[in-house]
VOGU-3710 file (C-alpha; in Angstrom, 3 decimals, decimal comma):
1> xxxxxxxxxx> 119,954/74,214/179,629  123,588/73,936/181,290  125,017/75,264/183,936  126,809/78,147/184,295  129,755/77,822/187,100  132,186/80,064/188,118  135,746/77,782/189,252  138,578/79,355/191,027  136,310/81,994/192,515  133,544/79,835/193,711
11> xxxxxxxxxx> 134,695/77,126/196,800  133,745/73,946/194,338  133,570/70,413/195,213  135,711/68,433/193,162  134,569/64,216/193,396  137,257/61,532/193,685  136,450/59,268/189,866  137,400/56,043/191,855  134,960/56,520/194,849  131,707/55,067/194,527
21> xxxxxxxxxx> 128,747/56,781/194,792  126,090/55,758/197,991  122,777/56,987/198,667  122,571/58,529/195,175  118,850/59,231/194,309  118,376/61,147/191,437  115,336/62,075/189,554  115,036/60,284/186,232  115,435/62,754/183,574  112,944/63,301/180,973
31> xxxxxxxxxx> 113,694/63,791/177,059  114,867/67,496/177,065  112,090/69,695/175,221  112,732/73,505/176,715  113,534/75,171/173,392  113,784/71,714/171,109  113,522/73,562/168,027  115,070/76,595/168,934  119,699/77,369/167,892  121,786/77,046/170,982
41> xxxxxxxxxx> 123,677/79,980/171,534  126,867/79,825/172,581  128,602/80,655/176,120  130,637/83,474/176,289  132,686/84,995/178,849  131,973/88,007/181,766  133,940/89,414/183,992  133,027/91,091/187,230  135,234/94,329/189,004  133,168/94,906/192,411
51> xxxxxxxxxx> 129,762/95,161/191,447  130,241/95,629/187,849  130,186/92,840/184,982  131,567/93,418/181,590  130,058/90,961/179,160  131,333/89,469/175,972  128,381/87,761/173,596  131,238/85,901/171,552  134,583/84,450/173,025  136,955/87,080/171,622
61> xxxxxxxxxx> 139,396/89,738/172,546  138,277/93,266/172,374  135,799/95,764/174,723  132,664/94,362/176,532  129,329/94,176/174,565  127,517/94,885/177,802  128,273/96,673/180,769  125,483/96,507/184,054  125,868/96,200/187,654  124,086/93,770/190,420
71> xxxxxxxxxx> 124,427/93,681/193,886  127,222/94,638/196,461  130,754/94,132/195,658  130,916/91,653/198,394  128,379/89,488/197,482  129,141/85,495/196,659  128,259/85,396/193,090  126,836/82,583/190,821  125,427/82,842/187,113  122,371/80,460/186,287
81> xxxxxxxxxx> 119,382/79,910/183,992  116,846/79,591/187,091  113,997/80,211/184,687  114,544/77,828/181,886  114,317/80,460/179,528  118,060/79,744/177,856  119,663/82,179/179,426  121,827/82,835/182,460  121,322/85,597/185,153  122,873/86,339/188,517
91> xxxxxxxxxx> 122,497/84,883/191,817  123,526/86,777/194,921  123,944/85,096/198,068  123,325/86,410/201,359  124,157/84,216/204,348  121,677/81,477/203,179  119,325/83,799/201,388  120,096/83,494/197,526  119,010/86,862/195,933  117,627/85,576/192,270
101> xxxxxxxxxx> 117,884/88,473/188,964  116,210/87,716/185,952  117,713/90,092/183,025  121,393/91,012/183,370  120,428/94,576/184,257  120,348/96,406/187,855  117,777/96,422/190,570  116,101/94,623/192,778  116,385/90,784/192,686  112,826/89,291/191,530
111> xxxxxxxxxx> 113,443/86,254/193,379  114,317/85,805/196,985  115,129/81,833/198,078  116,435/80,520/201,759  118,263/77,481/200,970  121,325/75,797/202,980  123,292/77,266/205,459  125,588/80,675/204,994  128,795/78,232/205,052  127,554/76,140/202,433
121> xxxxxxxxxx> 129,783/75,467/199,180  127,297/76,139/196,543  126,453/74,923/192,743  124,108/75,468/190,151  123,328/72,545/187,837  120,742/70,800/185,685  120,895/67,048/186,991  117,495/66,180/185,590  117,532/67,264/182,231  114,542/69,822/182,083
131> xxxxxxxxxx> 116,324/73,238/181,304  116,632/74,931/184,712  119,756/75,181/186,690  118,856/74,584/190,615  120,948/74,503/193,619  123,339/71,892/195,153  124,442/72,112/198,121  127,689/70,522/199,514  128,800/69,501/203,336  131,870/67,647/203,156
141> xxxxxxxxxx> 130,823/64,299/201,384  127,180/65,550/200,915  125,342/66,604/198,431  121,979/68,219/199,315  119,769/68,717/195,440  116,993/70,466/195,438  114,889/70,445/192,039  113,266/73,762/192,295  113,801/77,355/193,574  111,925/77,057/196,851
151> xxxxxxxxxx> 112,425/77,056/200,293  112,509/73,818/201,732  114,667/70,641/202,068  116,859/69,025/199,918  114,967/66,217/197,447  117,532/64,681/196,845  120,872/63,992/199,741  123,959/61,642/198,197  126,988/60,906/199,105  130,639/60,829/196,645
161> xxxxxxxxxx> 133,952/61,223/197,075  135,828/62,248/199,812  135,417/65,840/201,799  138,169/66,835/200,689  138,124/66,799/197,063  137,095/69,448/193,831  134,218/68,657/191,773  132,301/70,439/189,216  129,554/69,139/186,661  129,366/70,161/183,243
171> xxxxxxxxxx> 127,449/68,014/179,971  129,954/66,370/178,082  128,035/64,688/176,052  125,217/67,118/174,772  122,490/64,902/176,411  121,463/68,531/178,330  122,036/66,696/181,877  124,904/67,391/183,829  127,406/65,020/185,366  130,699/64,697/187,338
181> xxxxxxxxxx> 133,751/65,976/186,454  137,375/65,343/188,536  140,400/67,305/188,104  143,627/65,797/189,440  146,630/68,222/188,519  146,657/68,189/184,247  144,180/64,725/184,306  140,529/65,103/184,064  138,422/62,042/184,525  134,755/62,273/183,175
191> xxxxxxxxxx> 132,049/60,083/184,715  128,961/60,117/182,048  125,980/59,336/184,734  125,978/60,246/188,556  126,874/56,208/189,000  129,334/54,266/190,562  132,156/53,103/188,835  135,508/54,166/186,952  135,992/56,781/184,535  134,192/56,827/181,363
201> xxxxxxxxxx> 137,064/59,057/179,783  140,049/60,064/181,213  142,365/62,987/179,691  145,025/65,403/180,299  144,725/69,274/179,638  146,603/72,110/180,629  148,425/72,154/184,228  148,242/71,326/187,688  148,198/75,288/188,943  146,152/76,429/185,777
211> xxxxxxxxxx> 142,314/78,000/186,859  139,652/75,784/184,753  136,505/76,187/183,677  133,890/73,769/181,160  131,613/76,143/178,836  130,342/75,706/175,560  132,086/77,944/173,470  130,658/76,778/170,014  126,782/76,477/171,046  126,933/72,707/170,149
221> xxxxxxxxxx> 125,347/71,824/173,895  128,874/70,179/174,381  131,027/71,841/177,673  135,115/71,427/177,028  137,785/72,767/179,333  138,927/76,423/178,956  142,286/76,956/180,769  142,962/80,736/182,267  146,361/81,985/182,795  146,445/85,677/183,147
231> xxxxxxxxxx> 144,180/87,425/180,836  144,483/84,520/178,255  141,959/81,880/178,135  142,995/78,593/176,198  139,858/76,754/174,585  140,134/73,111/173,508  137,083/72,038/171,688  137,032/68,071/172,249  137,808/66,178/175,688  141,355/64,986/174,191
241> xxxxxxxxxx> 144,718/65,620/175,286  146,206/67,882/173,050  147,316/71,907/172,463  144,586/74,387/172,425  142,222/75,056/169,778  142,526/78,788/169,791  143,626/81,278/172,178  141,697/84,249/173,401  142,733/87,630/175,493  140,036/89,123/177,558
251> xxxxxxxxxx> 140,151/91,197/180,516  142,886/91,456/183,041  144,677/89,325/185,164  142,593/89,402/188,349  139,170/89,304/187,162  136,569/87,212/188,439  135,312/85,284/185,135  132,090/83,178/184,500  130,954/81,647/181,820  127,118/81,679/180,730
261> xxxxxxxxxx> 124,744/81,944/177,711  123,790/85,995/177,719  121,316/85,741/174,761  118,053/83,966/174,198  117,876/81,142/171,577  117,473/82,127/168,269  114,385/80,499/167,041  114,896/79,225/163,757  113,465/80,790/160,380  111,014/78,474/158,985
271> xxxxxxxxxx> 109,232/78,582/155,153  105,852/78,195/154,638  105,549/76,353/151,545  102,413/76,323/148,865  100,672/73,228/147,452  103,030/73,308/144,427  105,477/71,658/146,969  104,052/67,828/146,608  106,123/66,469/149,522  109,262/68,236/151,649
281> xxxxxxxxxx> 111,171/66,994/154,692  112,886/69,802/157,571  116,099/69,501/158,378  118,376/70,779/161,111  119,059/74,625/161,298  121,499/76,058/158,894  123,643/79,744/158,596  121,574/82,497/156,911  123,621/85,903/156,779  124,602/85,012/153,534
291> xxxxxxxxxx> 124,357/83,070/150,682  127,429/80,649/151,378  124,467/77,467/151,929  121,822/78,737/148,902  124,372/80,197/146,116  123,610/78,768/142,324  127,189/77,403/141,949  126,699/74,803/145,159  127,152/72,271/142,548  125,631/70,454/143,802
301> xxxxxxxxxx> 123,532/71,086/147,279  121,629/67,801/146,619  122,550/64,267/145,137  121,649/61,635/145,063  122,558/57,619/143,657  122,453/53,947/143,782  124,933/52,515/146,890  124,101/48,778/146,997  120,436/48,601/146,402  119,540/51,524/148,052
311> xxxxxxxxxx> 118,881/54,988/146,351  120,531/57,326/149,068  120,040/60,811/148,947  122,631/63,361/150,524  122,896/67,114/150,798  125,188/69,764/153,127  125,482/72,980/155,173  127,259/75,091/157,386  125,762/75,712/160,525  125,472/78,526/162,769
321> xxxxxxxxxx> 129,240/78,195/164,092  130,459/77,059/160,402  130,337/73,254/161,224  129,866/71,005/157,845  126,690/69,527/158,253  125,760/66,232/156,352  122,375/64,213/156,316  121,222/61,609/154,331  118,084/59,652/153,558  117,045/56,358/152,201
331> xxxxxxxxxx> 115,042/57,600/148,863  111,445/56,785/149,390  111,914/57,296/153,433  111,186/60,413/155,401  113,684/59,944/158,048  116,949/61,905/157,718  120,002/61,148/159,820  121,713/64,546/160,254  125,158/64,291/161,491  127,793/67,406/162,268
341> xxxxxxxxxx> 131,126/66,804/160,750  134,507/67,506/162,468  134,849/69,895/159,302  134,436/73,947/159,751  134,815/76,444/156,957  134,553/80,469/157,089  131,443/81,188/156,504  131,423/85,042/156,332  132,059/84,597/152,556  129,558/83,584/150,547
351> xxxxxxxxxx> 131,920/82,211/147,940  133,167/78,939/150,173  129,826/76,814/149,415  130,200/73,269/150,144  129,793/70,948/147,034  129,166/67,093/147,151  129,473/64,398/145,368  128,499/60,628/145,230  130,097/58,274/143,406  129,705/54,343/141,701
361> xxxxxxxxxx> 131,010/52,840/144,847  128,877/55,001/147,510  131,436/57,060/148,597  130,630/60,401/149,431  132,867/63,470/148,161  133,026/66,865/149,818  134,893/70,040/149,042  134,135/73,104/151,032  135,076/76,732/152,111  137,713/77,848/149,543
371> xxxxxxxxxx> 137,803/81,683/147,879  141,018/81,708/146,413  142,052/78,982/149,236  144,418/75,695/149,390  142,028/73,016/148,724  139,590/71,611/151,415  138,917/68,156/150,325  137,479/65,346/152,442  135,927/61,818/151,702  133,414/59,868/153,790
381> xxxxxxxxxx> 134,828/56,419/155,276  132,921/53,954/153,643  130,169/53,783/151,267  127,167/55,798/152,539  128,401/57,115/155,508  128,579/60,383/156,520  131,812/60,035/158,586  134,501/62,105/156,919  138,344/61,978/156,813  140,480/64,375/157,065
391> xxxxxxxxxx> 141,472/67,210/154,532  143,463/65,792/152,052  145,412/66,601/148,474  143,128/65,495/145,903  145,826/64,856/143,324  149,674/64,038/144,257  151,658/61,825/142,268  155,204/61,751/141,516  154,161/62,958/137,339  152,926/65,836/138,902
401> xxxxxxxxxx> 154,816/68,988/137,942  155,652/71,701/140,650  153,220/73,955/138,919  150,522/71,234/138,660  150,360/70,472/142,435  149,883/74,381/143,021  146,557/74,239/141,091  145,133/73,286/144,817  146,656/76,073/146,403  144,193/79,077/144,664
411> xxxxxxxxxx> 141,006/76,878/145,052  137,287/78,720/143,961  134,520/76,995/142,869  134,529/73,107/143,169  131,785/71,470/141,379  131,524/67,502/141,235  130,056/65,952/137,927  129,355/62,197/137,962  130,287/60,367/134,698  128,600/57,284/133,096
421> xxxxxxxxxx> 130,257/54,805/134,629  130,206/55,900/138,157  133,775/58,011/138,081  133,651/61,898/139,198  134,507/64,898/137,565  135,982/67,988/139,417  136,169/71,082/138,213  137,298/74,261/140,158  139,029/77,682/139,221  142,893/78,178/140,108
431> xxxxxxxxxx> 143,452/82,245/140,493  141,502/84,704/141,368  138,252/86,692/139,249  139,389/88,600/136,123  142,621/86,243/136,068  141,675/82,586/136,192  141,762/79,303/135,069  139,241/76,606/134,905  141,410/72,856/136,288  139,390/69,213/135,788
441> xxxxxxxxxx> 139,823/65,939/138,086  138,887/62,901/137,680  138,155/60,234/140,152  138,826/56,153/139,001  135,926/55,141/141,570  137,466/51,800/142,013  140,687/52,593/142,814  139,513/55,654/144,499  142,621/57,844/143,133  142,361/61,335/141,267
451> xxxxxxxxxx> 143,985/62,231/138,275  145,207/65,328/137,100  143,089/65,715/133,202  143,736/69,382/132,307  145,856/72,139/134,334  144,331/74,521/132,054  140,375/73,661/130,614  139,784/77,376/129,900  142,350/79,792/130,079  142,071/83,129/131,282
461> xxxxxxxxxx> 145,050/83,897/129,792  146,627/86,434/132,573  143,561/88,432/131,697  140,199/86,992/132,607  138,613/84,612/134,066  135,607/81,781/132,644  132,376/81,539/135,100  130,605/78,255/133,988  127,944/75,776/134,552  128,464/72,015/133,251
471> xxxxxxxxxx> 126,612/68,795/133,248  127,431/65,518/132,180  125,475/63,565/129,388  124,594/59,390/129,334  127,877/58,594/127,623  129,652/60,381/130,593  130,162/63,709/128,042  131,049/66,400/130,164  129,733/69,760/128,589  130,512/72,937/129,144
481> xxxxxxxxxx> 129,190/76,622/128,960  130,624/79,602/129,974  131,140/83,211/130,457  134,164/85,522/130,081  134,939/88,519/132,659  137,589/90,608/132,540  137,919/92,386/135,690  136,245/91,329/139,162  133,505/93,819/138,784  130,524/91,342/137,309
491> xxxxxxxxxx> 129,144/93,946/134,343  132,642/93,020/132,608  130,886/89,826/132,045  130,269/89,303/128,066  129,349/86,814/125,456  127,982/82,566/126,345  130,059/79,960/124,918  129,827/76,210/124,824  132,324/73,314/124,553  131,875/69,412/124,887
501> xxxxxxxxxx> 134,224/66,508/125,808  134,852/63,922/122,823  134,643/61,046/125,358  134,244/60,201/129,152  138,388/60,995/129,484  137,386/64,772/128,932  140,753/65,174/127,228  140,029/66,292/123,831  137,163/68,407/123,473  134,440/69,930/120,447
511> xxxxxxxxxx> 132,310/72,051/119,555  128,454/71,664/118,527  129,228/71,240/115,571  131,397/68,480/115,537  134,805/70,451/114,889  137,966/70,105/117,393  139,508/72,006/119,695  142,755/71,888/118,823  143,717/71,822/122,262  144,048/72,966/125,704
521> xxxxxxxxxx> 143,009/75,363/126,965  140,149/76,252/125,118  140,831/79,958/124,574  138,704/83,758/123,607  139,979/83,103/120,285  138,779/79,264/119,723  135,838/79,612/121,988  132,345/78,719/120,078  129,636/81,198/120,841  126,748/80,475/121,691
531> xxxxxxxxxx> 125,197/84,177/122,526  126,697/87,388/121,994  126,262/89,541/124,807  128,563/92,737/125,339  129,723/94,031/128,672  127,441/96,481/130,591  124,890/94,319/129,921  124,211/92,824/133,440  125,057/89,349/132,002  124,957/87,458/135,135
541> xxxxxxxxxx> 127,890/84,048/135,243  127,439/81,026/137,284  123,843/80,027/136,120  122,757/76,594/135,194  122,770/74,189/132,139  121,028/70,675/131,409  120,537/68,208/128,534  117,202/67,169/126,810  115,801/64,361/126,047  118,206/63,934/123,029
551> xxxxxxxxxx> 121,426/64,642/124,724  121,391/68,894/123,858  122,139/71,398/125,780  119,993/73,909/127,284  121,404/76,968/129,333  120,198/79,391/132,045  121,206/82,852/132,417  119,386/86,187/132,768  121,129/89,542/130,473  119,658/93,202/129,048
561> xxxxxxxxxx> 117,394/92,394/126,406  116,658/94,757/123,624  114,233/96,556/125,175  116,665/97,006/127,901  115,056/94,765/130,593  117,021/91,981/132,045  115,264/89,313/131,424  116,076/85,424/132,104  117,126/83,687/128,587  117,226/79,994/127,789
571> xxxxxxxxxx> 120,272/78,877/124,854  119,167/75,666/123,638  120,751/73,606/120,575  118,586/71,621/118,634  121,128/69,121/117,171  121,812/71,634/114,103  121,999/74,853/115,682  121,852/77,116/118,649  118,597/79,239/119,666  118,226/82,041/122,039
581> xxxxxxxxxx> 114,945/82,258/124,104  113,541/85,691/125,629  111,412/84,857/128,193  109,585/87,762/128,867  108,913/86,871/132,372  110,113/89,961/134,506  109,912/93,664/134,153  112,502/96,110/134,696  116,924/96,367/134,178  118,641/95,746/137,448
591> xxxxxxxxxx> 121,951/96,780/137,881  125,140/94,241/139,041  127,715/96,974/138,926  130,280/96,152/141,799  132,776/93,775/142,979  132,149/90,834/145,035  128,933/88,490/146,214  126,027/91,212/145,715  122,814/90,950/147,088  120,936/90,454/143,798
601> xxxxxxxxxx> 117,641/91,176/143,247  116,743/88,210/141,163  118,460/84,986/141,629  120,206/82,688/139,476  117,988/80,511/137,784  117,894/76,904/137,632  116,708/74,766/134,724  115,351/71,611/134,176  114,013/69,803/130,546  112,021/66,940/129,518
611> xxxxxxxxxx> 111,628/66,134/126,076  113,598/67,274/123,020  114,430/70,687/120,622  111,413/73,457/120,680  108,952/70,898/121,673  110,691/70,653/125,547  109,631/71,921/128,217  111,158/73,739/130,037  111,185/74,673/134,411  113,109/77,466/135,492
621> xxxxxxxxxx> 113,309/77,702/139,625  113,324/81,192/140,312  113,743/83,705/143,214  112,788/87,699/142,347  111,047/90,952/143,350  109,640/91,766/139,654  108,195/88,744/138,039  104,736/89,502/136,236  101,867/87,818/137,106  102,994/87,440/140,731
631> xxxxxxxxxx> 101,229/87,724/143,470  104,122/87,879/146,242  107,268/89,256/145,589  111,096/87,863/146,292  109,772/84,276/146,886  110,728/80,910/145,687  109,029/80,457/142,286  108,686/77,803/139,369  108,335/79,300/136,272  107,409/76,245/133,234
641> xxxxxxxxxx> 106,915/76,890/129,227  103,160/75,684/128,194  101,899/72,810/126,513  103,771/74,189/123,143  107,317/73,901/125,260  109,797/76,326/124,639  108,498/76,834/120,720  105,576/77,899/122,259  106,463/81,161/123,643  104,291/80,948/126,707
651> xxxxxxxxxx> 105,308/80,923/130,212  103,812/79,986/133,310  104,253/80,574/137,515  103,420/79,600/140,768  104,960/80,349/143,763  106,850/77,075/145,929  106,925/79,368/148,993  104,170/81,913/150,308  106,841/84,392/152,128  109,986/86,499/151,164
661> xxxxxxxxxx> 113,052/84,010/150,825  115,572/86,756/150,632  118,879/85,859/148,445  118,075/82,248/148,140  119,261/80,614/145,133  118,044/77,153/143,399  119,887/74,124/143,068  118,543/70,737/142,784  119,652/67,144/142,619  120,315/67,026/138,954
671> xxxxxxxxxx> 120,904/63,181/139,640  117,707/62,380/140,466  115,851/64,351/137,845  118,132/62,632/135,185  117,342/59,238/136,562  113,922/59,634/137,769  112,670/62,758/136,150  111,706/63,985/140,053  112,372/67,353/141,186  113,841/67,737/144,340
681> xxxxxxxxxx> 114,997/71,389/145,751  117,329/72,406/148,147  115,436/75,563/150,284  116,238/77,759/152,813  115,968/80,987/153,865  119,481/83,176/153,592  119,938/86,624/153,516  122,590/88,913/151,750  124,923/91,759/151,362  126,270/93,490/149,169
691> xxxxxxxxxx> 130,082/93,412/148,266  130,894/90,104/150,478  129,334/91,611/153,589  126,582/90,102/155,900  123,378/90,624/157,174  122,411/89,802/160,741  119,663/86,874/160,748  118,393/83,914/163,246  119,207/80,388/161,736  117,032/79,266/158,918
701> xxxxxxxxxx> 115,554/75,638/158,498  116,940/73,167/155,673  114,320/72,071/153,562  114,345/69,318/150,818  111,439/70,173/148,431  109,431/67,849/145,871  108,144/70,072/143,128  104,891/69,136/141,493  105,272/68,782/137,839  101,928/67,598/137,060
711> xxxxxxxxxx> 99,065/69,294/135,758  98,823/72,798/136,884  95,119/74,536/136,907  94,637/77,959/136,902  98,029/78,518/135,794  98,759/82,558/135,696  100,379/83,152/132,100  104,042/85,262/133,154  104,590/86,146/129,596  104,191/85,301/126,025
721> xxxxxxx> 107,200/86,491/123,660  106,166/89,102/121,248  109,447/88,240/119,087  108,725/85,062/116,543  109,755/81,521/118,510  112,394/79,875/117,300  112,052/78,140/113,528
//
C-alpha cells in the first residue's frame, strides 16, 4: 500500500536530488503480496474543518460521501494504512504519542505508539514494500525509519539532503515502494530508489507558490502531482510537463486536504468453470457494471493469426477506471502479457465495446468507445505489439467528399472482418438507431492505408436503421445478415435478410441466389429475406452468423415462435435454399420492449458449424434463466445439435460455468475456429441495467475459455422439435 501524506499542512522534508545519500540502510523489499489479487481503489480527497473530515470516495466536485469526526481540533494530523489492510485511517499526534484509529469513524484511538520527539517533522511511508505505512522521522538531515508501529528506536537512521530542504515520497513507478521526491519551484526531480545519484526524471508542473500533493487518482498504484489553488485541484496523470488532465472543485479555500484510499479493495469476481471447459487461462481484472466488455457485437473480443511463425492470440477490455486493456499470448503457451494502454473510453455505456483486429502483417487494430461518437481508432506500433498510437482518422484522402469524411463523426458499432489475403474489413453504423447507415473500410495490409468502399452498405433511408452480424468466407467474401428497426425501441425490430459480396473488393454485392444488387445501398425494397418476422415479436438484432463447411451461411438469433415462446432460431442455406430452425430449447416469451442496452434475460447467442447443409452441427454458446434441461439457471451454457446435426432435430447442453454469469454475452475467436476448428471463449462476469443504466459490482476476472467439443456422455437432451426438420 502507499502512503497517504498531507503537504502544505504537514512540516515535510523536501531532499536536495543532487545530494548523495550516506548511511542509507534500508530493508530490502520483498515482492509485494498484501492484496495481489485484489482491484486497487483509487485515492480520493478529504478535507478536515476542526475535528471534522468530509470525505469524497471519487475525485469530483459535489457534497462529501462521508462525514465523521476524530480527535481535537488541534491535533497534528496524518492519514495512513498502519494495518495493511488497503485502507487509510487517522493518526493523531500528541507530543510524541501518535494516537492510531482504525475505521474512519469516532472514538477512542485503538492504537497508542511513543515514537520521536514532540518537535519531530513526521511522515508516513511504505519504504519496504510490504503494504503498511510506518513512521519516519526527520531531524534536520536525519531520517529516523522505523518498520513497525512500536515503541522503540529507529531501525533504520540515514542521512540526505540538506536540513533545510522539502521532501516527500510517493511510488512513481507502481512497484508499491516509496521513494524520494524534490520540488524546486515548478521542477520536480524523481529519484526511483533511496540511492545516490542524479535524477531519474526530472519535470516541470504547476508553480513555484502552488500547494502539491502525489495521490493516485486512477487506482493504477501510480502517485502523480495534484496542484491546489483555492478550492480547485489540478490532476495530471503522467510525470510530464504539460497542462492538467482534468480539473476538479472541492471544498473551500482554506481546508486542510489529504489524500488517501477510504475503501477496501474490491476483490475481484472470479468463475468457477465445469469440466466442459478443457483448458482456460485468468487474466487481469476487467469492468463489470455493464455489458460494455461481454456484449455479442464485440466483434470481435478474441483473435487470433499467423505474425511471422507464431500463432498470436489477442483480446481487450476496459478496466475498472476505463483504461483499454490489451494482452496477448503465444498460441500453444499459457503465459499472457497483459499490458494497459494509454487509451480510455466511457464505459458507463454499454454500447462503446472495444473491437480488434489482426491483420496479414501482425499489426494489431483497435476501435473503441463510440455510441454515436467521432471515431476512436488506434493501431499497435509494430507487428505483435501491444503498444498503440494515437487516435487517428481511419480514412482521409483528398477523393474524399465532405460528406464522406463525416461518416467518422456518428461512429456505433465497429466490427473488423479479416479477408483472404490478410486485408481488413470495417464495418460500423454512421447515425443513430431507427435512422442509420451501415459504412465498410478496407485496409491494403501492405501499405497499411484505408479506403473508403461504400458510404452507404445498407441504407436506413432517413427511417431505420440495419443491426447485423457478418463473417467473411475463404475467398475473402464478406457476407452479410441483418435486421431492420424502425424506431430505437428494439420490438420495432422485423424480418432477417442476407446479402454477399461478389469478390474480396466488397463493391458489388448478391444475393443467395446468384442475382445482383443493383447497387448501393442495399435497400427494404431490394433486400433478400431470409425470415419473415413482424415487429412485436421480440426479434432480438446483433446476433451472430458463420459459414459451413461448404462456404453457407448459418445465422443466430432468438424471436416469438408460433407457440409464442421466444425461442433461439438457426437460418441456414443449403446451397439451394434457405431453412429456418426452431430450436425448442427454452420455455417461456420474454419481453424487449424499451429503448436502450436492456438487461436481457437470455443472451445473444453465438454460433459455430462444422460440416455442411442439415448434416452440420451446430454449437450455440448461450447465457439464460429458462433453458430446459438445466440444472442452474443464468449461466454460461453450450448448447450442440446431436449426432443427426441440425436435420436431426435434437439438442443438447451442458453448462461451461457452475454459477450465475449475469448479462454476459458470447463471443469467440472466429479466427481460430475457422483455421483450427478450436473453440476459444471470451468470459467474464458483467452485470446489467436496464435502459443504459448500471449496476454496482466488484471487478470481474477475464477468462479465455477452451470448449470441449469432443464426445459428450450423459448429455441432457434440451429439446427435440416437434415441427418436421428441414427436407
Amino acid at each position: 500500500m502507499l502512503p497517504r501524506r498531507l503537504l502544505g499542512a504537514l512540516v515535510v522534508v523536501v531532499l536536495s536530488a543532487t545530494m548523495a545519500v550516506t548511511d542509507v540502510v534500508v530493508p530490502v523489499a520483498p515482492a509485494p503480496v498484501a492484496h495481489a489479487a485484489a482491484e486497487r481503489v483509487p485515492e480520493s480527497p478529504v478535507v478536515r474543518r476542526g475535528a471534522e473530515y468530509h470525505l469524497k470516495h471519487s475525485m469530483s466536485a459535489g457534497a462529501a460521501d462521508e462525514v465523521f469526526t476524530y480527535g481535537r481540533a488541534g491535533d497534528e494530523v496524518w492519514f495512513a494504512d498502519t494495518d495493511g489492510n488497503g485502507t487509510d485511517t487517522p493518526v493523531v499526534r500528541r507530543a510524541s504519542t501518535l494516537h492510531i484509529r482504525h475505521s474512519m469513524s469516532a472514538g477512542p484511538a485503538d492504537i497508542q505508539v511513543v515514537y520521536g520527539r514532540a518537535g519531530d517533522a513526521l511522515l508516513f511511508a511504505d519504504l519496504d514494500g510490504d503494504g503498511t505505512d510506518t513512521p519516519v522521522v526527520r531531524r534536520g538531515a536525519e531520517f529516523h525509519v522505523r518498520s513497525s508501529l512500536t515503541s522503540g528506536p529507529a531501525d533504520v537512521v540515514f542521512r540526505y539532503g540538506r536540513a533545510t530542504d522539502q521532501v516527500f515520497f510517493a511510488d512513481l513507478d507502481g512497484d508499491g515502494t516509496d521513494t524520494p521526491v524534490v520540488r524546486r519551484g515548478a521542477e520536480f526531480h524523481v529519484r526511483s530508489s533511496l540511492t545516490s545519484g542524479p535524477a531519474d526524471v526530472v519535470f516541470r508542473y504547476g508553480r513555484a507558490t502552488d500547494q502539491v500533493f502525489f495521490a493516485d487518482l486512477d487506482g493504477d498504484g501510480t502517485d502523480t502531482p495534484v496542484v491546489r489553488r483555492g478550492a480547485e485541484f489540478h490532476v495530471r496523470s503522467s510525470l510530464t510537463s504539460g497542462p492538467a488532465d482534468e480539473v476538479v472543485v472541492y471544498g473551500r479555500a482554506g481546508d486542510d486536504v489529504y489524500f488517501g484510499r477510504w475503501k477496501a479493495p474490491l476483490e475481484p469476481l472470479e468463475l468457477e468453470l465445469t469440466s466442459t471447459a478443457s483448458r482456460w487461462w485468468s487474466l487481469g481484472n476487467a469492468y463489470a457494471d455493464n455489458t460494455v466488455n461481454t456484449a455479442a457485437f464485440r466483434r470481435d473480443s478474441v483473435t487470433s493469426g499467423m505474425v511471422g511463425s507464431e500463432r498470436l492470440q489477442f483480446t481487450a477490455y476496459y478496466d475498472r477506471r476505463g483504461r483499454v486493456v490489451l494482452a496477448r499470448r503465444v498460441h500453444g503457451s499459457d503465459d499472457w502479457k497483459v499490458e494497459v494502454t494509454q487509451h480510455r473510453g466511457p464505459i458507463t455505456d454499454a454500447h462503446n465495446v472495444i473491437s480488434i483486429g489482426l491483420d496479414g502483417q501482425g499489426y494489431l487494430h483497435v476501435a473503441w468507445g463510440m455510441h454515436g461518437a467521432p471515431l476512436a481508432y488506434a493501431r499497435s506500433d509494430r507487428p505483435g505489439s501491444l503498444t498503440l498510437g494515437d487516435i487517428k482518422p481511419m480514412v482521409r484522402t483528398a477523393a474524399l467528399t465532405q460528406q464522406a469524411e463525416a461518416r467518422e463523426s456518428s461512429v456505433t458499432y465497429p466490427q473488423f472482418l479479416p479477408t483472404a489475403d490478410g486485408d481488413l474489413f470495417f464495418l460500423y453504423r454512421h447515425g443513430r438507431s431507427g435512422n442509420g447507415d451501415v459504412v465498410l473500410n478496407r485496409l491494403d495490409s501492405r501499405s497499411q492505408t484505408w479506403s473508403r468502399v461504400a458510404d452507404n452498405l445498407l441504407g436506413g433511408e432517413g427511417q431505420r436503421s440495419a443491426y447485423w452480424q457478418a463473417v467473411t468466407d475463404d475467398a475473402g467474401r464478406l457476407h452479410l445478415s441483418w435486421t431492420y428497426r424502425e424506431t430505437s425501441d428494439v420490438m420495432t425490430n422485423w424480418d432477417v435478410m442476407y446479402a454477399v459480396s461478389t469478390d474480396d473488393t466488397a463493391t458489388k454485392w448478391a444475393r443467395s441466389d446468384g442475382s445482383r444488387y443493383d447497387a448501393l445501398p442495399i435497400t427494404v425494397q431490394d433486400a433478400e429475406r431470409v425470415s419473415e418476422v413482424p415487429q412485436q415479436s421480440n426479434l432480438i438484432n446483433q446476433t451472430h452468423m458463420t459459414l459451413d463447411d461448404d462456404g453457407n451461411p448459418f445465422i443466430a438469433t432468438y424471436h416469438d415462435d408460433d407457440r409464442g415462446e421466444t425461442q433461439y432460431m438457426v437460418m441456414y442455406h443449403d446451397g439451394a435454399r434457405w431453412h429456418s430452425v426452431n430450436t425448442g430449447v427454452r420455455q417461456g416469451r420474454v419481453d424487449l420492449s424499451g429503448a436502450g442496452t436492456l438487461a436481457l434475460p437470455l443472451s445473444r447467442p453465438d454460433i459455430a458449424v462444422r460440416g455442411s447443409g442439415r448434416d452440420a452441427e451446430v454449437v450455440l454458446l448461450v447465457r439464460d434463466t429458462a433453458l430446459r434441461g438445466s440444472e442452474q439457471s443464468n449461466v454460461a451454457t453450450v448448447v450442440r445439435t446431436g449426432k443427426g446435426g441440425i436435420g436431426g432435430g435434437a439438442w443438447y447442453l451442458r453448462d461451461l460455468t457452475t454459477g450465475p454469469v449475469h448479462s454476459w454475452e458470447p463471443t469467440y475467436d472466429t479466427r481460430l475456429w475457422q483455421d483450427e476448428g478450436v473453440l476459444e471463449v471470451y468470459l467474464q462476469y458483467s452485470a446489467q441495467g436496464n435502459h443504459e443504466t448500471t449496476v454496482e459490482t466488484p471487478p470481474a476476472r477475464v477468462y479465455v475459455v477452451r470448449v470441449d467439443l469432443g464426445d459428450w456422455p450423459e448429455l441432457r437432451r434440451a429439446a427435440e422439435a416437434d415441427v418436421a426438420p428441414p427436407a
